[in-house]
N, C-alpha and C positions, 0 to 999 in steps of 0.2 A: 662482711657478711656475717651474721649471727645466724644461728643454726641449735634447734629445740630437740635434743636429744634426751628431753626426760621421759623416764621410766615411772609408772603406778600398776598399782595392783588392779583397779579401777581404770575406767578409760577415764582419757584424758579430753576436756572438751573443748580449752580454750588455751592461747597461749598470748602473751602481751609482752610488749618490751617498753623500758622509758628509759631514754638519753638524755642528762644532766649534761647540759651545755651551757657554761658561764652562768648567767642567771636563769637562765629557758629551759622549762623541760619536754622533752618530746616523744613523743606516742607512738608507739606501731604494734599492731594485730599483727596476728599470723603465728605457725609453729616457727619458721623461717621467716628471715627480714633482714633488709640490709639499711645499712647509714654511711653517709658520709661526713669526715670531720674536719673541718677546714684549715685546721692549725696543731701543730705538734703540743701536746699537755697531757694532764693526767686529766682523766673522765670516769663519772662512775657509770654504768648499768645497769639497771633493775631489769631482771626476770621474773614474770607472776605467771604460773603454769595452776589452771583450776581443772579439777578433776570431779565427778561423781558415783554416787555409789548409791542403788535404790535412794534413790530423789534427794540425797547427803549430796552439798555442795561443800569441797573442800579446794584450800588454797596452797601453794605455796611459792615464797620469795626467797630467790637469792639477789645479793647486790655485791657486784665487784668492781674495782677501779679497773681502769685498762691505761698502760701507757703510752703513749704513741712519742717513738723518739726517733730524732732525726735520723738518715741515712744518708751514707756516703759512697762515693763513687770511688772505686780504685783503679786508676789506670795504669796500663805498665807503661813503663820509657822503654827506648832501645837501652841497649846496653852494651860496650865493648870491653873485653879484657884482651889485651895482646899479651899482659905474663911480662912486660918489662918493667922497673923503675924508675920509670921516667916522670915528670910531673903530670901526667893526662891520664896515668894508667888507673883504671878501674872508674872513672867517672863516667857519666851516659852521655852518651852522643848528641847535639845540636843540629 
């Protein structure tokens, strides 16, 4: 979810997003807007946020990369300590 938190002195009247996807780029209106990405990589995003002021159309872009990196799952194991030295002590349970 992308989310339009820009500030002007001016109202603001329009806001636009584009998503640079391998060779495609793609478009979304709105102050808010969501994407989805199908694959873990680096992406960039354009924001263009237009604002006016007595009948002055003015722009502004920013563009940032976004990472998307894998995630992983931590599962615990059981675990036993009995406190002897024997060959099984401290290993997890089967």
């Amino acid at each position: 979810r992308f989310n339009d938190t820009s500030t002007a002195s001016q109202s603001l009247v329009e806001s636009k997003w584009r998503f640079f996807v391998d060779n495609d780029t793609i478009d979304a209106s709105g102050f808010d807007t969501s994407f989805t990405y199908t694959a873990r990589n680096t992406y960039a995003v354009e924001h263009v946020v237009f604002s006016e002021l007595d009948g002055d159309r003015c722009t502004d872009t920013i563009r940032k990369d976004i990472v998307l990196k894998p995630t992983y799952e931590v599962r615990s194991m059981p675990y036993d300590e009995d406190f002897n030295d024997g060959p099984t002590s401290g290993l997890p349970l089967r």
